[in-house]
VEXDREN-2710 file (C-alpha; in Angstrom, 1 decimal):
% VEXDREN-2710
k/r/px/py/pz
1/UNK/-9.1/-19.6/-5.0
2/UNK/-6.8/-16.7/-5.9
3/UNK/-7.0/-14.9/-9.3
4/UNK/-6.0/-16.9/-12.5
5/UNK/-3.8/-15.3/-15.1
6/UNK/-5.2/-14.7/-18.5
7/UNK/-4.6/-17.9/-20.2
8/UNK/-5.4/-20.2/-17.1
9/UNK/-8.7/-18.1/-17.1
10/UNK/-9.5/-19.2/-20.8
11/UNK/-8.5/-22.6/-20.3
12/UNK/-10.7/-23.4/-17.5
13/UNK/-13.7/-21.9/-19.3
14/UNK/-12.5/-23.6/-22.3
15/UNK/-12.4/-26.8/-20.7
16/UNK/-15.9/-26.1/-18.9
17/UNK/-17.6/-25.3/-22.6
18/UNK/-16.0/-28.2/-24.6
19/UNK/-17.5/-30.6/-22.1
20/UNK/-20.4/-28.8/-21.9
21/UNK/-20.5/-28.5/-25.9
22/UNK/-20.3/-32.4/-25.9
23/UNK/-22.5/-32.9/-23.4
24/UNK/-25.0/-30.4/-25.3
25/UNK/-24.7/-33.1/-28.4
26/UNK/-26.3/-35.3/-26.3
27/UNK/-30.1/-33.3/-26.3
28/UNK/-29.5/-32.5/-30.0
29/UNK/-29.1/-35.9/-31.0
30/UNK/-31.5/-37.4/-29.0
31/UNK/-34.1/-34.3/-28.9
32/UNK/-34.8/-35.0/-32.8
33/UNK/-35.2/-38.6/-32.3
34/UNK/-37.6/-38.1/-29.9
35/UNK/-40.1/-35.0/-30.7
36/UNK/-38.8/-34.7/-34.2
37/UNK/-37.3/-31.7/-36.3
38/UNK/-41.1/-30.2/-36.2
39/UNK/-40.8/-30.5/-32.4
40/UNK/-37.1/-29.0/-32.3
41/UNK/-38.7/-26.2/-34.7
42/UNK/-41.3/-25.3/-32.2
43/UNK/-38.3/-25.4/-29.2
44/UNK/-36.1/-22.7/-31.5
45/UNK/-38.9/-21.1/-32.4
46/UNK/-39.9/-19.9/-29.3
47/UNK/-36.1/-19.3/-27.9
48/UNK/-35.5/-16.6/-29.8
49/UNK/-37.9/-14.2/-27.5
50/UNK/-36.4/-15.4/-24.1
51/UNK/-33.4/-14.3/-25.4
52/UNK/-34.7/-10.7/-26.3
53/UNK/-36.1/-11.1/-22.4
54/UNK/-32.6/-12.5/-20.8
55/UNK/-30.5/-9.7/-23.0
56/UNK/-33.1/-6.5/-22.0
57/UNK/-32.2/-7.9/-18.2
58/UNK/-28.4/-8.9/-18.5
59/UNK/-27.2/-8.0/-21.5
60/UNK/-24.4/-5.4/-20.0
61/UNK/-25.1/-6.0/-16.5
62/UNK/-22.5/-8.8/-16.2
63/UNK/-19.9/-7.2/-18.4
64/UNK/-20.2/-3.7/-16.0
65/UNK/-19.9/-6.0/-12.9
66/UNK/-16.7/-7.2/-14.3
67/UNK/-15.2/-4.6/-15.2
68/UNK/-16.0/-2.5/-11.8
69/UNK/-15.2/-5.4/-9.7
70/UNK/-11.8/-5.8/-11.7
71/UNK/-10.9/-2.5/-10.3
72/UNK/-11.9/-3.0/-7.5
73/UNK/-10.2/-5.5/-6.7
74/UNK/-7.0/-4.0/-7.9
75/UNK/-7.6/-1.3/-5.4
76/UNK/-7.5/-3.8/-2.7
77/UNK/-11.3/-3.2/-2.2
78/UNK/-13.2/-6.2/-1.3
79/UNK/-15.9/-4.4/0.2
80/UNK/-16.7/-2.4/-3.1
81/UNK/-17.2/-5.5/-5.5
82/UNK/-19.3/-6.6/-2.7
83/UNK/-21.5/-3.2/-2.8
84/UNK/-21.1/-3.2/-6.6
85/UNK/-22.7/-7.5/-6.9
86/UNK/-25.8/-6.4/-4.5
87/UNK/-26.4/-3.1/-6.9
88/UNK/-26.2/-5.1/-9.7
89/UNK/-28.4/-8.3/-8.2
90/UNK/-31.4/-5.2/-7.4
91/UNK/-31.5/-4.0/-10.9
92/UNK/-31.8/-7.5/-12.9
93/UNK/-34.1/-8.8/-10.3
94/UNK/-36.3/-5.7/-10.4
95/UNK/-36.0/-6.0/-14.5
96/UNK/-36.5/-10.1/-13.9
97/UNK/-39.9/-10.0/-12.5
98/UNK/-41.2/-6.6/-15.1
99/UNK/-40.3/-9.2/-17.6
100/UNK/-41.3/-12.1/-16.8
101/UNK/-44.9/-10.9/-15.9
102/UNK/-44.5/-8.9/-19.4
103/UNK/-44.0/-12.2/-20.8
104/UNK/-46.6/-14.8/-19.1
105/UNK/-49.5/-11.6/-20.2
106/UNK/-48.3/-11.8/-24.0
107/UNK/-47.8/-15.5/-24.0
108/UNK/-51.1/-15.8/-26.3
109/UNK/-50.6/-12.5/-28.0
110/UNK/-46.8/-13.4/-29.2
111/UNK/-47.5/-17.3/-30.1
112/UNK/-50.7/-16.2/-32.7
113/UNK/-50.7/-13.2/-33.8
114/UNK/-46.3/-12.9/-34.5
115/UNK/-45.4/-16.0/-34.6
116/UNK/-46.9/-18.6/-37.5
117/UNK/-47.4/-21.7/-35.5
118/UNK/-49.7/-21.0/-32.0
119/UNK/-48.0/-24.5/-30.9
120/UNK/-45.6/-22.4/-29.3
121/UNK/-47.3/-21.1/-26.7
122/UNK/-46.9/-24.3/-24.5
123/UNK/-43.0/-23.7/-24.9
124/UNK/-43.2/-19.8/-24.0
125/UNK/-45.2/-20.6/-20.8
126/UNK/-42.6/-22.8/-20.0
127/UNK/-39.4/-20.5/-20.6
128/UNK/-40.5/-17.5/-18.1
129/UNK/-39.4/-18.9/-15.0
130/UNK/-35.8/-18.9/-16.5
131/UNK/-36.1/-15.0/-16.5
132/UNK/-35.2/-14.4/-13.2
133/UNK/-32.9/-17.2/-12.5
134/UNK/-30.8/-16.7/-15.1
135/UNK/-30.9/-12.9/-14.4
136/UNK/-29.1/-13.7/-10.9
137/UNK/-26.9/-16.2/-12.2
138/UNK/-25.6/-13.9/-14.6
139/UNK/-25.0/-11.3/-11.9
140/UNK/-22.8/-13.9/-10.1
141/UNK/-20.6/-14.7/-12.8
142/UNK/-20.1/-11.3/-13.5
143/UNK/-18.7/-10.9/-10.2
144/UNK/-16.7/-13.8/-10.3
145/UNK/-15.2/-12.7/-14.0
146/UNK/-14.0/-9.5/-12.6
147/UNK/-12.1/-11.2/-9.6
148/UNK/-10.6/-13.4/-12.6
149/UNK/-11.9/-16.1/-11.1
150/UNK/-13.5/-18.5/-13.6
151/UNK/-14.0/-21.9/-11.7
152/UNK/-17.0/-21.1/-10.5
153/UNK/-18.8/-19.9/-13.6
154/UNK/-17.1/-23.3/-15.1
155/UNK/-18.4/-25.6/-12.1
156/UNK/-21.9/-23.8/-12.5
157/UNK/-22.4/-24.4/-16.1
158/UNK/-21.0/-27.9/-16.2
159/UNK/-23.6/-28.7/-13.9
160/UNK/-26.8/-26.8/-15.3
161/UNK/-25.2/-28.9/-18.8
162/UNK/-25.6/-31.9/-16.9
163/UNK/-28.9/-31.6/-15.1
164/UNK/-30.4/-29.7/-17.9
165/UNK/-29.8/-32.5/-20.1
166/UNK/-31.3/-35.1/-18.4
167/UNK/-34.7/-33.5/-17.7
168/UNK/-34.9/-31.9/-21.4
169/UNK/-35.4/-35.4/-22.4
170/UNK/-37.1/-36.8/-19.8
171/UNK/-39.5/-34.3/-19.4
172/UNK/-40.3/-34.0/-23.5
173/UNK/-40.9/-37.8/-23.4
174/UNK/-42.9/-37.9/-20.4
175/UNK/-44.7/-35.1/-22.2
176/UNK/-44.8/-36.9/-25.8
177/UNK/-48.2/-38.5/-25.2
178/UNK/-49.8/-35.2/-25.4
179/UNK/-48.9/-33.9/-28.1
180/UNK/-45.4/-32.7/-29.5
181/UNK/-46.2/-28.7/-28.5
182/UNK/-46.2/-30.5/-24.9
183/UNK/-43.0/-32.0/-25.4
184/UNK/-41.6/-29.3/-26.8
185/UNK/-43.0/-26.9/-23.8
186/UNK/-41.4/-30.0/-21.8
187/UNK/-37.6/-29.8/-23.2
188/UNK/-38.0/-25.9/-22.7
189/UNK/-38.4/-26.7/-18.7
190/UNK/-36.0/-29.0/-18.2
191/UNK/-33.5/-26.3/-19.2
192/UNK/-35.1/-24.2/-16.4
193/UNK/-34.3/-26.6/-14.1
194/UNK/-30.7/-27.0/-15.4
195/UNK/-30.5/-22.9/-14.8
196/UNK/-31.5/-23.2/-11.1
197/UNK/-28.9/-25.9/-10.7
198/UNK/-26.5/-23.8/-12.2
199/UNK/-27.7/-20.9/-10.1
200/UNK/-27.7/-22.6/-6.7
201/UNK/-23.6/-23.9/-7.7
202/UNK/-23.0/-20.4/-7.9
203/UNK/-24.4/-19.1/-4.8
204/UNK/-22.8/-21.8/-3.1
205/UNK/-19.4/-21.0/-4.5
206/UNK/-20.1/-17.1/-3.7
207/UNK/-20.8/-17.3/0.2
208/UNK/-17.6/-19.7/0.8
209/UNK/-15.6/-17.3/-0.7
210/UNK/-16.6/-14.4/1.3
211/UNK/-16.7/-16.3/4.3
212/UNK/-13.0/-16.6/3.6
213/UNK/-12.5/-13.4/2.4
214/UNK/-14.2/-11.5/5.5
215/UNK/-11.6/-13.6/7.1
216/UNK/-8.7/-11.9/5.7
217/UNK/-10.0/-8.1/5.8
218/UNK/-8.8/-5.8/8.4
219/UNK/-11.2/-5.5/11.5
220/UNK/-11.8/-2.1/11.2
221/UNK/-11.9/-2.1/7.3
222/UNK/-12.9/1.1/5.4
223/UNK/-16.4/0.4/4.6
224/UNK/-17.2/0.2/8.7
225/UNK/-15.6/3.9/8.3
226/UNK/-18.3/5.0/6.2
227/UNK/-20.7/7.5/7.2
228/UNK/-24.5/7.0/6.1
229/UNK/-24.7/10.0/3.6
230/UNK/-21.6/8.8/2.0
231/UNK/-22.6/5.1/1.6
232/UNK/-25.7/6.1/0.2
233/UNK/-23.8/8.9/-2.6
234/UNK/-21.4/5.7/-2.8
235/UNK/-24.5/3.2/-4.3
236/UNK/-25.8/6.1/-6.4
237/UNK/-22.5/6.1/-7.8
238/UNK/-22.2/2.6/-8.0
239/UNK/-25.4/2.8/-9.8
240/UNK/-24.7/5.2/-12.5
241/UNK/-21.6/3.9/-14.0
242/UNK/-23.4/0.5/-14.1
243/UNK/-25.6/2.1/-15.8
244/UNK/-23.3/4.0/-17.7
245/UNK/-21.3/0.8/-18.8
246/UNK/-24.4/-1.3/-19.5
247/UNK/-26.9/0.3/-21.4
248/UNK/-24.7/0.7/-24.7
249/UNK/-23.6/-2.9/-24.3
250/UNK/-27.1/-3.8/-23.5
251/UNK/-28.2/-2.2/-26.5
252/UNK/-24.9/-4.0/-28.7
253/UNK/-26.8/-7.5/-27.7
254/UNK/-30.1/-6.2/-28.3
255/UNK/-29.2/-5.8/-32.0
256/UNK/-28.2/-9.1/-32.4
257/UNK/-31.1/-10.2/-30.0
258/UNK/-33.5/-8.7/-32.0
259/UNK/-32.1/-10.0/-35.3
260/UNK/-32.3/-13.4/-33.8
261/UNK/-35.5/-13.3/-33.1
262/UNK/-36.6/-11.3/-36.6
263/UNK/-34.7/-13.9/-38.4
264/UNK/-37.1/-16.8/-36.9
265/UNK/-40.3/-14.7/-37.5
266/UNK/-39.2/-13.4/-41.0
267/UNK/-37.7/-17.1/-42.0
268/UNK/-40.9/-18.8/-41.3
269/UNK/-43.1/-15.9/-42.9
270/UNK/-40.9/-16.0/-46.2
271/UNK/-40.6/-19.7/-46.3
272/UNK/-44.4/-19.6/-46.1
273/UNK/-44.5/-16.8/-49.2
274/UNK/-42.2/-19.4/-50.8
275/UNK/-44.9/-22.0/-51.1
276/UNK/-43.6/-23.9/-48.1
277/UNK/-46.3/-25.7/-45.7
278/UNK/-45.9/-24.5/-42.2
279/UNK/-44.8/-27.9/-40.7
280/UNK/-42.2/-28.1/-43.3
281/UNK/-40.8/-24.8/-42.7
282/UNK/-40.8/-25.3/-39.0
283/UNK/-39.1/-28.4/-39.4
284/UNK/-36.5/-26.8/-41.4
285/UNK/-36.0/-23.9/-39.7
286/UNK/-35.6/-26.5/-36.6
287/UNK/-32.7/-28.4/-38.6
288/UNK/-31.3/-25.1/-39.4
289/UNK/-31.1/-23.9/-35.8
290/UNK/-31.3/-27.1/-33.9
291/UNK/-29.1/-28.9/-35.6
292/UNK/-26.7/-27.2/-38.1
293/UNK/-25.8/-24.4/-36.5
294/UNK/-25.0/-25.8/-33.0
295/UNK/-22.8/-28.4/-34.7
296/UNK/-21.2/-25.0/-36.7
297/UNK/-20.7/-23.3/-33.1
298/UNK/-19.0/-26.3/-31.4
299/UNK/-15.5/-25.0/-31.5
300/UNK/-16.2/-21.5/-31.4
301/UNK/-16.1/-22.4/-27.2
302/UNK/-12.6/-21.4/-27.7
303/UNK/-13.2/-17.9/-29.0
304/UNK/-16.8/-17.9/-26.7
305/UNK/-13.9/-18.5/-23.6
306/UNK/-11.0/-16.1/-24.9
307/UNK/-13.8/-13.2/-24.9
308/UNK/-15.2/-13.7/-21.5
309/UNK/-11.8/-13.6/-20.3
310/UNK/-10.4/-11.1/-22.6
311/UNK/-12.8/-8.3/-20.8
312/UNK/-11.2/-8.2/-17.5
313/UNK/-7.8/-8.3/-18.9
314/UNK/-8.1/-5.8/-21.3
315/UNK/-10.0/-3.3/-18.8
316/UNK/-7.1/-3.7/-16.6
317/UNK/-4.5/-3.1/-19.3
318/UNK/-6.2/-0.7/-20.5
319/UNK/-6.6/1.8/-16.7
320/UNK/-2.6/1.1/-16.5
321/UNK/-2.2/2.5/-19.7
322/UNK/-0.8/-0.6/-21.0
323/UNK/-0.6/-0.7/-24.7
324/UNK/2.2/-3.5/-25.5
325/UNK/-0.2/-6.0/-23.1
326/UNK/-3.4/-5.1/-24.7
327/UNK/-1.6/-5.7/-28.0
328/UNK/-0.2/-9.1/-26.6
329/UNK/-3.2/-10.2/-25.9
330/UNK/-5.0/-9.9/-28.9
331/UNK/-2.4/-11.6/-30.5
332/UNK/-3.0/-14.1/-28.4
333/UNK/-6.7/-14.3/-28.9
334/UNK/-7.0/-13.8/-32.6
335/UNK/-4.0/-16.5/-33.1
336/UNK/-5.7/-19.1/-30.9
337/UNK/-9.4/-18.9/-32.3
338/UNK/-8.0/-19.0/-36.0
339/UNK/-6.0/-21.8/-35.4
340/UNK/-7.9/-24.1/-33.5
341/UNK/-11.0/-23.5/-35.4
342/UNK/-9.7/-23.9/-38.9
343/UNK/-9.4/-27.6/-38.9
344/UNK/-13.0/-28.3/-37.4
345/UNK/-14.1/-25.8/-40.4
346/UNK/-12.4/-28.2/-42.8
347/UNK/-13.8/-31.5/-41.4
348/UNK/-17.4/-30.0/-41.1
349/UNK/-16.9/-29.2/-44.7
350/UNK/-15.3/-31.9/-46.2
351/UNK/-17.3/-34.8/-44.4
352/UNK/-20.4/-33.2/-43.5
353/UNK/-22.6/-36.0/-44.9
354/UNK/-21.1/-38.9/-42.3
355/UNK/-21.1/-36.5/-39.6
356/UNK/-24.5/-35.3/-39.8
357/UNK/-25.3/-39.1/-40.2
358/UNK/-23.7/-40.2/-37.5
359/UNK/-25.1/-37.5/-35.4
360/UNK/-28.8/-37.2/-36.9
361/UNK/-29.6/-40.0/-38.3
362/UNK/-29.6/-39.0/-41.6
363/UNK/-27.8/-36.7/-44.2
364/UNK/-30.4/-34.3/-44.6
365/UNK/-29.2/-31.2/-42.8
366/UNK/-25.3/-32.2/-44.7
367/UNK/-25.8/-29.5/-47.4
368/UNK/-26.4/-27.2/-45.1
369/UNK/-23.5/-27.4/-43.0
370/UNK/-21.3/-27.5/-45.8
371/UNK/-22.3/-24.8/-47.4
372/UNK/-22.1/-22.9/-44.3
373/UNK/-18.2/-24.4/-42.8
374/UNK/-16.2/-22.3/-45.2
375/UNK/-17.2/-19.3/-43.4
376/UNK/-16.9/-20.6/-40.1
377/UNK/-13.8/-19.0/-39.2
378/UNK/-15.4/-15.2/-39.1
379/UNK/-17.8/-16.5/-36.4
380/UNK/-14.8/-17.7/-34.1
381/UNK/-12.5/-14.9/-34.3
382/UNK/-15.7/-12.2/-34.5
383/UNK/-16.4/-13.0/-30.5
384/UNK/-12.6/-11.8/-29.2
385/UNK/-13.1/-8.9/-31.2
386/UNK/-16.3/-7.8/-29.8
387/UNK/-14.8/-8.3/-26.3
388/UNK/-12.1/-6.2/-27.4
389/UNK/-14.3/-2.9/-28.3
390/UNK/-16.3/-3.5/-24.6
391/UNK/-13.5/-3.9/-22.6
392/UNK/-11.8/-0.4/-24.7
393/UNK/-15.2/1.1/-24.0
394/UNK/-16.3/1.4/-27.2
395/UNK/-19.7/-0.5/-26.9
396/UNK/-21.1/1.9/-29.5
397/UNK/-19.0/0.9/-32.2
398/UNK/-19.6/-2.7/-31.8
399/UNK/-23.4/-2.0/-31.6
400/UNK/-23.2/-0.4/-35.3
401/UNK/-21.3/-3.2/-36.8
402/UNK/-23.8/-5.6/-35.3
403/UNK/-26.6/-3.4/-36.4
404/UNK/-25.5/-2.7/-39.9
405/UNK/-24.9/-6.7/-40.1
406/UNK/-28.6/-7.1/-39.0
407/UNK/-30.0/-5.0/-41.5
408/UNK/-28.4/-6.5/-43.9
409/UNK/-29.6/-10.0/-43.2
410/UNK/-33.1/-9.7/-42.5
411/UNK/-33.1/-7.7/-45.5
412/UNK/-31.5/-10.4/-47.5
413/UNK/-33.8/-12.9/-45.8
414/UNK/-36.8/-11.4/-46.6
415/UNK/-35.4/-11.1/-50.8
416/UNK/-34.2/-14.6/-51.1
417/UNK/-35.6/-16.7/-48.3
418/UNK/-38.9/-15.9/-49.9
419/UNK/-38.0/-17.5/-53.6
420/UNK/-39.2/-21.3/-54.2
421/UNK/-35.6/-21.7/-55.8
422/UNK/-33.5/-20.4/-52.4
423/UNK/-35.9/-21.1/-50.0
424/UNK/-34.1/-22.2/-46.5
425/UNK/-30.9/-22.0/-48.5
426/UNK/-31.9/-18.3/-48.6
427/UNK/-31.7/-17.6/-45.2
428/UNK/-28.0/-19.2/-44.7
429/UNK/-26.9/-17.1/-47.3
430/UNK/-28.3/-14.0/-45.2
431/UNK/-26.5/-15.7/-42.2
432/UNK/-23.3/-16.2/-44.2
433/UNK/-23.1/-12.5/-45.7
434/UNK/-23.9/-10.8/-42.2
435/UNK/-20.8/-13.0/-40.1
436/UNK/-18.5/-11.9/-42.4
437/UNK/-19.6/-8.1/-42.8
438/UNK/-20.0/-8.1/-38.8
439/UNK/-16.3/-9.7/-38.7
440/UNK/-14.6/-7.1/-40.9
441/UNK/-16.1/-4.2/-39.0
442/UNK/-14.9/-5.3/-35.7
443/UNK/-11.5/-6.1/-36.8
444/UNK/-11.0/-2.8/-38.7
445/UNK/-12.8/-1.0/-35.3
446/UNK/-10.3/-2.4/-33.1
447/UNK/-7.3/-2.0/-35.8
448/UNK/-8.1/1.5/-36.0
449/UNK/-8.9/2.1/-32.0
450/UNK/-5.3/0.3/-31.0
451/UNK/-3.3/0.6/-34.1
452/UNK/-3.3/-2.8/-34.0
453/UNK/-1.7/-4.9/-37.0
454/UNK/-2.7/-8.6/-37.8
455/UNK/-0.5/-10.8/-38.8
456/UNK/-1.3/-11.8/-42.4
457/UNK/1.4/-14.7/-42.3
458/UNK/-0.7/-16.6/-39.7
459/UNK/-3.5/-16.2/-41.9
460/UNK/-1.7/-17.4/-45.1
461/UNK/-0.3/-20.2/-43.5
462/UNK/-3.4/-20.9/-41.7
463/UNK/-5.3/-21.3/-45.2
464/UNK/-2.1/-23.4/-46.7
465/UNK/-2.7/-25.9/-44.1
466/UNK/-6.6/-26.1/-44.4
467/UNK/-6.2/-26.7/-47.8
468/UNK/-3.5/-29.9/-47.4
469/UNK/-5.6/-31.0/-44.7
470/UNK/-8.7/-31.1/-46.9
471/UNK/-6.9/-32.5/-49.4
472/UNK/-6.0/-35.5/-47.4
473/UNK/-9.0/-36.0/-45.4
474/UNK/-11.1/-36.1/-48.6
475/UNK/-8.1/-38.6/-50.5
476/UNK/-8.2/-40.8/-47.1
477/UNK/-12.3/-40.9/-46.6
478/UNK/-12.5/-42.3/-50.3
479/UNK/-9.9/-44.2/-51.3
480/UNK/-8.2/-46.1/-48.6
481/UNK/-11.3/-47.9/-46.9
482/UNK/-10.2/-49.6/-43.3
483/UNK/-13.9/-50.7/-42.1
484/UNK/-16.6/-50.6/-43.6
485/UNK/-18.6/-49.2/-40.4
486/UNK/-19.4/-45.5/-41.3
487/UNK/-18.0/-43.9/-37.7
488/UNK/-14.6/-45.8/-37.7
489/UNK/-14.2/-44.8/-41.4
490/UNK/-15.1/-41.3/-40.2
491/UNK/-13.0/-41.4/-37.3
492/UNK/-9.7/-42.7/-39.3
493/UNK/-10.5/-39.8/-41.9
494/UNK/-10.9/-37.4/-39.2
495/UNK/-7.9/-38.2/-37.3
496/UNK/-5.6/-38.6/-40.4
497/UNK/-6.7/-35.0/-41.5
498/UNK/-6.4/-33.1/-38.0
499/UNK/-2.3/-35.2/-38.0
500/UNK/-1.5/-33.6/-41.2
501/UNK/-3.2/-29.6/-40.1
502/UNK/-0.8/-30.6/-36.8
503/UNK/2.3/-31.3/-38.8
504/UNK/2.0/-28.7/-41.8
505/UNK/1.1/-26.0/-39.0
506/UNK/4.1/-27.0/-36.4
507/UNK/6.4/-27.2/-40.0
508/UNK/5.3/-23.7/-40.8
509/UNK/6.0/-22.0/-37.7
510/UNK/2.0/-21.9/-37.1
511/UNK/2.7/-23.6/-34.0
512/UNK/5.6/-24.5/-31.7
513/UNK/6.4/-26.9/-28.7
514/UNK/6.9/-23.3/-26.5
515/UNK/3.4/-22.4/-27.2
516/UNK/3.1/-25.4/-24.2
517/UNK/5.1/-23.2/-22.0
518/UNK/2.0/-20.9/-21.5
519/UNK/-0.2/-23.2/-20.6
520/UNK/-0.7/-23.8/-16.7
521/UNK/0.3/-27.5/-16.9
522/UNK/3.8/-26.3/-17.7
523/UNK/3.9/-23.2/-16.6
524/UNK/2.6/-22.0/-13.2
525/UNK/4.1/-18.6/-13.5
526/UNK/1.2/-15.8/-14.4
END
């Protein structure tokens, strides 16, 4: 499969991670019904930490592959992304097994002493053989990013989604019996076996691709030319700008890594100080992270998919020297995750109790997710923009904004999260305050950087039309009753309200029938 342009690139991840997004609905409606928000709690609990693990391993090792394969390939040089995949598959395996035997000897150590509930123990023993799979998998995709080739990184997930689902709740229900730290343990491995799925799709897609590739490359290519000495001074090279491009990306995701996993230890410890018992906090940091947020983060796919392809386009712009493209592209990438993602902001906000009904069961976590859909719109457009400062090489400055953001929070978690009267409420303030501090810096970092200039018109009318949609949606749920069963009620409201964001935004210029023309449907030029 040859190259795909920029926007057929995002659109076949964007496909791949809105079904996967729907598909991930299923475990986090069913999940609760089944082990319970305490049981969720002790499943988010423990994630935090395997990410810290997966982002010491990967965190810039796929984003370097990229980019250097991207080049590359440019070049004509199929043999050095090659040589550039097995350098980068030695180092996160050699950092996979450090960790995960790090990991299974402070299993104990982590789940009693740091965290407050030693329940999770069961569901850390169960995430470390993830470590390593997920550490080769991201390899892969790497590679296959920087060939802009994302159909395999789309297959791959699609089917870990699929396969992971089924055995989270199979195995947690098989596991209920004993106890819900079992069947939380027992969700946590059915996502490992999900990520070997996922892992083996990949592999599969990488050797029939070189098989046809070795195909097409000249008999006597340069690589064969090669003596030893200079192969060797080639994978020390290879090596160092890896390195190079890695470790201050690495340590960008660390930040936010790290404040992940502070937040859960910090929430649960101030909840506690707050008077809270520690199954209630669990459970409520569980509907927090298990259910609110993920329901928050379902249409930033679209920004999650303009990022991952916004790297290798940007790098390439970027070595040609290429200002007006890298310009048009984040145009392009800003416009899209504002507009799509403001009308899901509005809905969330305006009928957040029938959705998180209709979903959960109950309305419970509905204040939460309306107090937090407002501010939705700094999470979608803040992933493009972090993209943009890797791909610029400027790693640093996106690892001060996150770090600044992080400091910030946990510090405002630990003052108000810790008060009887805030309480969880507390800690989604903290979460608020640091996507929108976070957002800012990025934008002004890669304003400054490109002398780029937003366009404030598309954010005007952006706002204009959330408004008259809310308006409506709101006017349509409430007054003009067509069922009186709860989801078609919702669905009608729903539908009526996205129609009238469609129209106001087409009327305003927000959005035109030629924006179709770039889509590959239409359009099957690059």
């Amino acid at each position: 499969m040859n190259k795909q342009s920029f926007i057929q690139g995002t659109l076949i991840l964007l496909a791949a991670g809105i079904l996967n997004r729907l598909l991930g609905f299923i475990p986090r409606i069913a999940l609760p019904r089944i082990i319970g928000a305490e049981g969720v709690g002790l499943y988010q609990l423990g994630y935090p930490f395997f990410i810290v693990l997966i982002t010491l391993i990967t965190g810039g090792i796929p984003l370097a592959i990229a980019k250097m394969v991207a080049e590359a390939e440019g070049e004509q040089r199929p043999d050095r992304s090659r040589q550039i995949l097995r350098t980068g598959l030695a180092l996160s395996l050699g950092l996979g097994v450090v960790f995960t035997t790090l990991a299974l000897l402070g299993a104990s150590w982590v789940s009693t002493v740091i965290l407050t509930d030693s329940r999770v123990y069961y569901t850390f023993i169960g995430m470390t053989p993830m470590i390593g799979i997920v550490a080769v998998s991201s390899v892969y995709r790497g590679y296959f990013q920087g060939r802009q080739n994302m159909i395999p990184s789309a297959l791959s997930s699609v089917l870990e989604t699929v396969i992971r689902i089924f055995f989270m709740l199979w195995f947690s229900w098989i596991l209920l019996p004993k106890g819900i730290a079992f069947a939380a343990a027992g969700a946590m491995l059915g996502v490992t076996v999900g990520e070997i799925a996922g892992m083996l799709v990949l592999l599969w897609q990488y050797f029939s691709i070189i098989k046809r590739d070795k195909k097409k490359e000249p008999a006597h290519s340069s690589s064969e030319e090669l003596t030893q000495k200079t192969i060797l001074e080639y994978k020390g090279s290879v090596l160092y700008r890896m390195l190079g491009i890695s470790v201050p990306v690495t340590a960008g995701r660390l930040v936010g890594s790290f404040s992940y996993l502070l937040e859960s230890i910090i929430t649960a410890r101030s909840l506690a100080l707050a008077g809270i018992a520690t199954a209630a906090a669990t459970a409520q940091y569980g509907a927090l992270q298990g259910m609110v947020i993920p329901l928050l983060l379902l249409p930033g796919v679209l920004s999650s998919s303009l990022a991952v392809s916004l790297v290798p386009s940007l790098s390439e712009a970027a070595a040609q020297h290429d200002q007006s493209t890298i310009h048009k592209r984040m145009h392009q990438a800003l416009r899209l995750a504002l507009v799509t993602g403001a009308p899901f902001a509005v809905l969330m906000y305006i009928l957040a109790d029938p959705l998180c009904s209709l979903l959960y069961g109950n309305a419970d976590t509905a204040p939460m997710l309306r107090m937090m859909a407002p501010f939705a719109l700094f999470l979608y457009v803040q992933a493009p923009l972090q993209a943009a400062l890797q791909a610029l090489n400027r790693p640093g400055r996106a690892l001060l904004n996150t770090l600044v953001g992080a400091i910030i929070k946990i510090i405002l978690i630990l003052v108000l999260a810790s008060r009887p009267e805030y309480g969880i409420y507390g800690a989604i303030i903290a979460i608020i305050v640091n996507s929108i501090l976070v957002t800012l810096l990025h934008g002004y970092s890669v304003i400054s950087l490109i002398s780029f200039s937003l366009k404030v018109s598309d954010i005007v009318k952006t706002g204009v039309a959330m408004i008259i949609m809310g308006a409506g949606q709101r006017y349509v749920y409430t007054s003009i009753p067509i069922s009186n069963t709860h989801w078609i009620q919702f669905l009608f409201a729903a539908s009526i309200g996205v129609i009238i964001y469609l129209g106001i935004a087409y009327i305003s210029g927000l959005i035109s029938l030629r924006d179709l023309n770039r889509l590959p449907p239409f359009n099957r030029k690059r």
